[in-house]
C-alpha positions as CSV (number, residue, x, y, z in Angstrom):
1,X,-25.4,-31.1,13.8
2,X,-22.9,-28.4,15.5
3,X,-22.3,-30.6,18.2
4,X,-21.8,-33.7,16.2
5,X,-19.2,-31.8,13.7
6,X,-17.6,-30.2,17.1
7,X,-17.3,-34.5,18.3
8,X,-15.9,-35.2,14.9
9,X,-13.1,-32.1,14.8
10,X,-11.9,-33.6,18.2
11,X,-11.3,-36.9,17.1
12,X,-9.9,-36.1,14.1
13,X,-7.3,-33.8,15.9
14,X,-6.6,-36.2,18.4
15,X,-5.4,-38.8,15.6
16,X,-3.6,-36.3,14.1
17,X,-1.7,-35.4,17.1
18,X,-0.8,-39.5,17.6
19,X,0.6,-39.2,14.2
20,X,-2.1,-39.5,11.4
21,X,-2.5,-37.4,8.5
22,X,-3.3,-33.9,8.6
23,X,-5.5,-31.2,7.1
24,X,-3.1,-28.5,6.8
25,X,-3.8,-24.6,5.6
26,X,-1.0,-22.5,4.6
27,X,-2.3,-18.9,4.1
28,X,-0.1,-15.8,3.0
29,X,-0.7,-12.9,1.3
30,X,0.8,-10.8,-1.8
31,X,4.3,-12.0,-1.9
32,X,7.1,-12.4,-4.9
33,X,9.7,-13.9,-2.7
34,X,11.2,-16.1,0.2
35,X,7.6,-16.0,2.0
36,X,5.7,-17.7,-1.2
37,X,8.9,-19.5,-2.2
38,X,8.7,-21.2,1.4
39,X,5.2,-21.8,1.4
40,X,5.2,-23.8,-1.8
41,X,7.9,-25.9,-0.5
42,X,5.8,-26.5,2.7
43,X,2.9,-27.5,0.5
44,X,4.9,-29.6,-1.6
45,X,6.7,-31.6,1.4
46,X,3.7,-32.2,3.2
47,X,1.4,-33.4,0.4
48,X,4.2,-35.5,-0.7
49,X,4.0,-37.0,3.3
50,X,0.0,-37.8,2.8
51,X,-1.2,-34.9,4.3
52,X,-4.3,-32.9,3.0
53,X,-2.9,-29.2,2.0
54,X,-4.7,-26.4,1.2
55,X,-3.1,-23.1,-0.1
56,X,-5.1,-19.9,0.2
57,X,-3.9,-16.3,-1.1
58,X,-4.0,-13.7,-3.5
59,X,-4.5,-15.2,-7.3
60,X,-1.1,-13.7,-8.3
61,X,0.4,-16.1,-5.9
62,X,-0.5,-19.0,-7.4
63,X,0.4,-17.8,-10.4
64,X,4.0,-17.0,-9.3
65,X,5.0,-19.9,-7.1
66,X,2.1,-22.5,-9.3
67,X,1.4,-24.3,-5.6
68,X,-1.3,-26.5,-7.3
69,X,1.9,-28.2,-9.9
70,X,2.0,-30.7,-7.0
71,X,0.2,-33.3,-7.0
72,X,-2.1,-33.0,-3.7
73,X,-2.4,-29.5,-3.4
74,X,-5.5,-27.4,-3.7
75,X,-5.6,-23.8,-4.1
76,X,-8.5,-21.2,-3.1
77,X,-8.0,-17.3,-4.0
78,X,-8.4,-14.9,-1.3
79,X,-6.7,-11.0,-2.2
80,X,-4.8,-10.1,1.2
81,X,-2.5,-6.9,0.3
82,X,0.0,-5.2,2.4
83,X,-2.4,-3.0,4.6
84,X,-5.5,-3.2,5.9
85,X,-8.5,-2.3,4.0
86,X,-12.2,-2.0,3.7
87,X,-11.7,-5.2,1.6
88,X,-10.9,-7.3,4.7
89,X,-14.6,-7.8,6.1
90,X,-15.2,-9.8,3.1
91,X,-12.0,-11.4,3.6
92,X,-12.9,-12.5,7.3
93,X,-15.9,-14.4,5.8
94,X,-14.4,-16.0,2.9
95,X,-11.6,-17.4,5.0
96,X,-13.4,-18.6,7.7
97,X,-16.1,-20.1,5.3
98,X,-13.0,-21.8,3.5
99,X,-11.3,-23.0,6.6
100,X,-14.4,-24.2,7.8
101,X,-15.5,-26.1,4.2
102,X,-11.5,-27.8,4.1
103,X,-12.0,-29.3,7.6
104,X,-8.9,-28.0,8.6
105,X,-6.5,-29.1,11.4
106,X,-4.1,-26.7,11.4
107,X,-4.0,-23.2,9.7
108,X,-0.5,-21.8,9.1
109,X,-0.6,-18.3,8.3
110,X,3.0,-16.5,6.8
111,X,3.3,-12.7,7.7
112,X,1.9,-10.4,9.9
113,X,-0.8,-9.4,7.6
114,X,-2.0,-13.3,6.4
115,X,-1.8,-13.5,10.5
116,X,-3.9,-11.0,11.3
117,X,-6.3,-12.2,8.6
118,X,-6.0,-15.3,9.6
119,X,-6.7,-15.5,13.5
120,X,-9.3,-12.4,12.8
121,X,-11.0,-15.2,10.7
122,X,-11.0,-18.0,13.4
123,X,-12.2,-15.9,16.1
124,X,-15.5,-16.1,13.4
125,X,-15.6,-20.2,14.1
126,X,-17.1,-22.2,17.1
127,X,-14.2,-22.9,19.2
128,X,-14.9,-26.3,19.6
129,X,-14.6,-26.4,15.6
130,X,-11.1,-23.9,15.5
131,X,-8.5,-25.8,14.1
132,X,-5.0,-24.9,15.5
133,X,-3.6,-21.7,14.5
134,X,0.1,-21.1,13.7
135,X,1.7,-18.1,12.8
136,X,5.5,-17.7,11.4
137,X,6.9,-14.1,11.5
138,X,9.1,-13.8,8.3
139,X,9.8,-10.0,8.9
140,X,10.3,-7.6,12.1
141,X,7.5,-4.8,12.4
142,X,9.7,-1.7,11.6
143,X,7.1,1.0,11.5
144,X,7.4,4.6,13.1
145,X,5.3,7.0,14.6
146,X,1.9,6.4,14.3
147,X,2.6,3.0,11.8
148,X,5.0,2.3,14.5
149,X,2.4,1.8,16.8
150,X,-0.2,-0.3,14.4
151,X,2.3,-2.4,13.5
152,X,3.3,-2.9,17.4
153,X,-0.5,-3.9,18.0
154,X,-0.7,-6.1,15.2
155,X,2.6,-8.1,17.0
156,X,0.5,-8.1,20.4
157,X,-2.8,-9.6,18.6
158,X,-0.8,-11.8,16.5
159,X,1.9,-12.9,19.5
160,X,-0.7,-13.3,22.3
161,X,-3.9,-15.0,19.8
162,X,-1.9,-17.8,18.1
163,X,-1.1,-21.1,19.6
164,X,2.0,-21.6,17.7
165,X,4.2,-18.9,16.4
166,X,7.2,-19.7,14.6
167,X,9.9,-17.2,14.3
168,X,12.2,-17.3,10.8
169,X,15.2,-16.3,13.2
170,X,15.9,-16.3,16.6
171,X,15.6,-12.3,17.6
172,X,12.0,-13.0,16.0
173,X,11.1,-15.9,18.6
174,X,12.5,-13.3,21.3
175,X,10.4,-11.0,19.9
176,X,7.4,-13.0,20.1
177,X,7.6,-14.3,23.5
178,X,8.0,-10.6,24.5
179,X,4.9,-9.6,22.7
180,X,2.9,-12.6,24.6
181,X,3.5,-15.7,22.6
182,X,1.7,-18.6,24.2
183,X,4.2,-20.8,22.4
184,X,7.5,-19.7,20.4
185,X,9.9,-21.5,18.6
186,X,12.4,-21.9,15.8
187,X,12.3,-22.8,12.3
188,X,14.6,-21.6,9.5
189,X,13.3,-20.9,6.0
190,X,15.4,-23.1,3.9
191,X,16.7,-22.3,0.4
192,X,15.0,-24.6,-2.3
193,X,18.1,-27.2,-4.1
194,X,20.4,-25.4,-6.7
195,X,19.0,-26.0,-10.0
196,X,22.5,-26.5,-11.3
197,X,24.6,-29.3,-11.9
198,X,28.0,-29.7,-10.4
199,X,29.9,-29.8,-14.1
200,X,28.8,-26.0,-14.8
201,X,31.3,-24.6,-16.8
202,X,31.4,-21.2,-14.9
203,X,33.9,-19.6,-17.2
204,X,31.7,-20.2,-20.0
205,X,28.2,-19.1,-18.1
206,X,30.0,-16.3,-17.4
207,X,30.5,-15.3,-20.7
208,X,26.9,-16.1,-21.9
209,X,25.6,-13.6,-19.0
210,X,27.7,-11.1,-19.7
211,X,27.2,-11.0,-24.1
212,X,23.3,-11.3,-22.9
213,X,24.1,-8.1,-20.8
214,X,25.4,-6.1,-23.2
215,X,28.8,-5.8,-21.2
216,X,32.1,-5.4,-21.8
217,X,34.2,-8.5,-21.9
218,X,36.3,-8.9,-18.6
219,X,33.6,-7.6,-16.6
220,X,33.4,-8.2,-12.7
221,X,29.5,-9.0,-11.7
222,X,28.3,-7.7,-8.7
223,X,24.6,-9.1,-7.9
224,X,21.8,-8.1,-5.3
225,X,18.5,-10.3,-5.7
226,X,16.1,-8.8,-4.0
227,X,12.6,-6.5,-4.1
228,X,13.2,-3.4,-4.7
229,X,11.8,-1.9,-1.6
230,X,13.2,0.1,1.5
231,X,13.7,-2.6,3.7
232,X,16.7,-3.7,1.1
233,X,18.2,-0.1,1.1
234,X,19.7,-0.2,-2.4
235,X,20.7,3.5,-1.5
236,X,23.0,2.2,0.8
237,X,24.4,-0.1,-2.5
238,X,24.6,2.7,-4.3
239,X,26.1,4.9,-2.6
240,X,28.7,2.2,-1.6
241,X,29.1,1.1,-5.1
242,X,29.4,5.1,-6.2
243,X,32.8,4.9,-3.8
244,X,34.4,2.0,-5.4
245,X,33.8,2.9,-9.4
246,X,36.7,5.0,-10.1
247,X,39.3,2.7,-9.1
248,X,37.1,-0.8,-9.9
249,X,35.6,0.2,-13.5
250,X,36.0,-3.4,-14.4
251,X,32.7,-3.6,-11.9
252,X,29.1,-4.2,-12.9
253,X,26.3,-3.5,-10.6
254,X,23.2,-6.3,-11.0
255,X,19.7,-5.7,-9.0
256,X,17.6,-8.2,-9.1
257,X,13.6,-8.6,-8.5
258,X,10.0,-6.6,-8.2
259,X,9.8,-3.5,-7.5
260,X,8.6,-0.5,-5.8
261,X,7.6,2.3,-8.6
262,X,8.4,4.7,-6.3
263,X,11.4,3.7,-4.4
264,X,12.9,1.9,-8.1
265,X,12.1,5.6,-9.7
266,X,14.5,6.8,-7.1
267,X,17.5,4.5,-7.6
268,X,17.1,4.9,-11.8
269,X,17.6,8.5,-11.0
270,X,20.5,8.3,-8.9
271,X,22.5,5.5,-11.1
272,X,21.7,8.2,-14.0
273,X,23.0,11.7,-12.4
274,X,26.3,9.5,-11.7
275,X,26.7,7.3,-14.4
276,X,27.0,4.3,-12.3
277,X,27.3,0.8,-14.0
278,X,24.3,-0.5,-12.5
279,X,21.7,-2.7,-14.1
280,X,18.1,-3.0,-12.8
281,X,17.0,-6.4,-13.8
282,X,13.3,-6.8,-12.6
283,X,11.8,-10.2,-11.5
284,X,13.7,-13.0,-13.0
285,X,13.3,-16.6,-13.4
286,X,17.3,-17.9,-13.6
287,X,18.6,-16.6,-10.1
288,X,20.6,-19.4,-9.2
289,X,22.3,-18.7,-13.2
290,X,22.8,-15.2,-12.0
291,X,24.8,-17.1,-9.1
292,X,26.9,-19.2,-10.8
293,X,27.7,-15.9,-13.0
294,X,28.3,-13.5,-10.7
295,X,32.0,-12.7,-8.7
296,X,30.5,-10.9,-5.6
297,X,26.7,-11.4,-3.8
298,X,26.0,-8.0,-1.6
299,X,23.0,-8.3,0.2
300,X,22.3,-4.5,1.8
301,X,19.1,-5.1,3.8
302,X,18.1,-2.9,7.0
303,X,17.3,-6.3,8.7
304,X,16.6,-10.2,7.2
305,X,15.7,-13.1,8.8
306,X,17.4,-16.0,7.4
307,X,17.3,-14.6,3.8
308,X,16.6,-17.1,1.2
309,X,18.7,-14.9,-1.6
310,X,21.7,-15.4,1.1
311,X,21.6,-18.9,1.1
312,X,21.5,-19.6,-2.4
313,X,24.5,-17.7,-2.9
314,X,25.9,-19.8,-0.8
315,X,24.9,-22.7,-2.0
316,X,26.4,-21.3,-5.6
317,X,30.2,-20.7,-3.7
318,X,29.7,-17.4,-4.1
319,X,31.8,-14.7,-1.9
320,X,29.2,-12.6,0.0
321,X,29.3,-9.5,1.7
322,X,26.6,-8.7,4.0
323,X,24.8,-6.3,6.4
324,X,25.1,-8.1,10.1
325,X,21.2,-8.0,10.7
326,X,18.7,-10.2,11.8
327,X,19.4,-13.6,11.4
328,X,22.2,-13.1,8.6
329,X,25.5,-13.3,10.9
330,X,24.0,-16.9,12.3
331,X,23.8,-17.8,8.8
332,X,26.6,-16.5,7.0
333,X,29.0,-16.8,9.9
334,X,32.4,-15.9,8.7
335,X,32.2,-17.9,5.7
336,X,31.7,-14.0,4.0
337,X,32.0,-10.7,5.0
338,X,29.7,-8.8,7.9
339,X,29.4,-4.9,7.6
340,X,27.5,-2.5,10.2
341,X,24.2,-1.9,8.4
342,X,23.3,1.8,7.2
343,X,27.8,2.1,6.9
344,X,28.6,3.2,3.1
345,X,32.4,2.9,4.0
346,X,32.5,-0.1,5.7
347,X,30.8,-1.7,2.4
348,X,32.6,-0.1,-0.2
349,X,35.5,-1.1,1.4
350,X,34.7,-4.6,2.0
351,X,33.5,-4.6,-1.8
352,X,36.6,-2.8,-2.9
353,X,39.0,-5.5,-1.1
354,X,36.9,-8.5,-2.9
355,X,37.0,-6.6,-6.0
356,X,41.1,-6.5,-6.5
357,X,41.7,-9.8,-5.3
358,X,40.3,-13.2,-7.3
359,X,42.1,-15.2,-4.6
360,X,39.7,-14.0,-2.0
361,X,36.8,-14.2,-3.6
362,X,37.7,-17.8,-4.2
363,X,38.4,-18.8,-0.7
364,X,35.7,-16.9,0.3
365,X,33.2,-18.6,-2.2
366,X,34.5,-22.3,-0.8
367,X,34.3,-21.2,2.9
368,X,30.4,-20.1,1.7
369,X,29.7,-23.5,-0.1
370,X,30.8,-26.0,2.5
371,X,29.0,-23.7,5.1
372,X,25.9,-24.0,2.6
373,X,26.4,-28.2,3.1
374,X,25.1,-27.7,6.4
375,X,21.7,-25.1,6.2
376,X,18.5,-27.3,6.8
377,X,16.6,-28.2,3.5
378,X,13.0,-28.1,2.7
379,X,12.4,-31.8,4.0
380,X,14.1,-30.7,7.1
381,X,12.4,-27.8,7.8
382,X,8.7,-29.4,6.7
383,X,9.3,-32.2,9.5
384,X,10.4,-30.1,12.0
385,X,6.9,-27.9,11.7
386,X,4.9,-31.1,11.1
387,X,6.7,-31.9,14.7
388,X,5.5,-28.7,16.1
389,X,1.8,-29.0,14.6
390,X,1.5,-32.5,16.5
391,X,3.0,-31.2,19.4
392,X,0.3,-28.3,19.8
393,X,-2.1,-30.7,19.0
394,X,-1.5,-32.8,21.6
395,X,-2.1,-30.3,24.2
């Protein structure tokens, strides 16, 4: 029976790789964000193309991103948090029992964690019944001390145990080929269409996002979309933004997205001992309004890849300021403004200078949307992996 099933996984893989349909995975775990927003894209594209897809993390997941809306799509629950825990024996089996049950051909894990899950998982299966493993790093392990050094293993394991790694930006496809990727390559996480229509009456939207506020009429919108979590150092925003008040108090401060009890507790406490004219919006559902609505995008992060809420900004014309990290100057270019990362003055002051002149913010905001013409799209980005997949196959 093993060996029969074992016959039966070869040829089905070797059609694939000549260009048949697939049985494709996508695994992640607890995510609010880019990662789940690009996973449900994948899922989407590729059951659209007549491939079998399969979708497997935490229940919240599916509830957020609602991967089984498309038609084609199955869904199976499997709780993967952000650290390891005594949870993740059970996890091993249910995965590997799942993979096993969908027949897979390639399993695409998102993340370090879903990664580690993931090939941890396969390692459990018969190799001549393994489907082909693909990781894509989304995020850069920034750990210290003795983290540090888990999260450095967890890039070896990861790096050196999956056929395929994908990096989100190019320092990440370095990165993996210096960990011991067999095979590294590129692929951008694209920003989903604008779910706007080109005869948006911005003047007016403005207005309507403004009375919903609770602010004062004539008020200039500043907006970060974003968790609420270190790696986005709001600090830095706010101590930035805490620079700039005085002479700018036309200047509204909007964060928005999940958060981090601890690290939002912190940021409450500071807007409050300085009276800052900030707003903490929590998760919300009408981002790419927000974009349309808003005069500035600041995006404050220690390090991004290619981040999602970057290109949707530019995709509304919006004019961006941004920490030169990651994968953000490749993106943004100089259709906005680059500022050291972890540099108060060189943000308030590239805030300050957007702040007392419309005219730049304009030119900026066209320089941003004709750059946006040009970022891959989902379809793009789904046949470029689908590509890939065949590619490892093949071998």
């Amino acid at each position: 029976m093993v060996a029969r099933h074992g016959e039966a996984r070869a040829h089905s893989a070797a059609g694939a790789a000549d260009g048949g349909p697939l049985r494709i995975l996508l695994v992640l775990a607890t995510s609010t964000g880019g990662v789940g927003t690009h996973v449900a894209a994948l899922a989407r594209e590729y059951a659209a193309a007549g491939h079998a897809v399969g979708v497997i993390g935490p229940a919240a997941t599916e509830s957020h991103f609602g991967f089984t809306d498309h038609p084609g799509v199955r869904f199976a629950p499997l709780e993967l948090g952000t650290s390891v825990g005594p949870r993740d024996s059970a996890a091993l089996g249910r995965l590997s029992r799942l993979v096993t049950a969908f027949r897979a051909d390639i399993v695409h894990a998102h993340g370090f964690r879903a990664g580690l899950v993931t090939l941890a998982a396969l390692g459990r299966i018969r190799r001549r019944e393994r489907p082909v493993s693909v990781v894509t790093w989304h995020n850069q392990a920034a750990g210290t001390g003795a983290r540090g050094l888990a999260e450095k293993a967890v890039e070896r394991y990861v790096a050196r145990r999956a056929d395929l790694t994908v990096g989100a930006s190019e320092d990440l496809v370095l990165r993996a080929r210096a960990c011991g990727a067999q095979t590294a390559v590129f692929a951008p996480v694209a920003a989903p269409d604008a779910a706007f229509t080109e005869d948006v009456n911005i003047a007016l939207l403005r207005s309507q996002k403004i009375r919903e506020l609770g602010l004062p009429r004539g008020s200039v919108l500043v907006l970060a979309v974003g968790r609420i979590a270190p790696q986005k150092n709001y600090r830095l925003l706010l101590d930035a933004f805490s620079r700039i008040t005085a002479e700018h108090p036309e200047a509204h401060l909007l964060i928005a997205g999940s958060a981090d009890a601890h690290e939002l507790a912190a940021l409450e406490q500071t807007v409050a001992e300085q009276r800052l004219p900030v707003r903490f919006l929590g998760q919300r559902s009408d981002i790419a309004a927000l974009n349309q609505a808003a005069d500035v995008f600041v995006l404050t992060s220690g390090w991004e890849a290619r981040a999602l809420v970057v290109q949707e900004a530019m995709m509304a014309g919006r004019a961006i300021v941004a920490t030169a990290v990651g994968g953000v100057p490749g993106l943004l270019g100089d259709a906005g403004l680059l500022v050291p990362p972890g540099d108060p003055e060189a943000l308030a002051a590239a805030l300050g200078t957007l702040l007392a002149d419309p005219a730049e913010r304009s030119r900026l905001g066209r320089r941003a949307a004709l750059a946006a013409v040009d970022l891959p799209r989902e379809p793009e980005v789904a046949t470029t992996l689908l590509h890939h997949y065949r590619a490892v196959l093949g071998r």
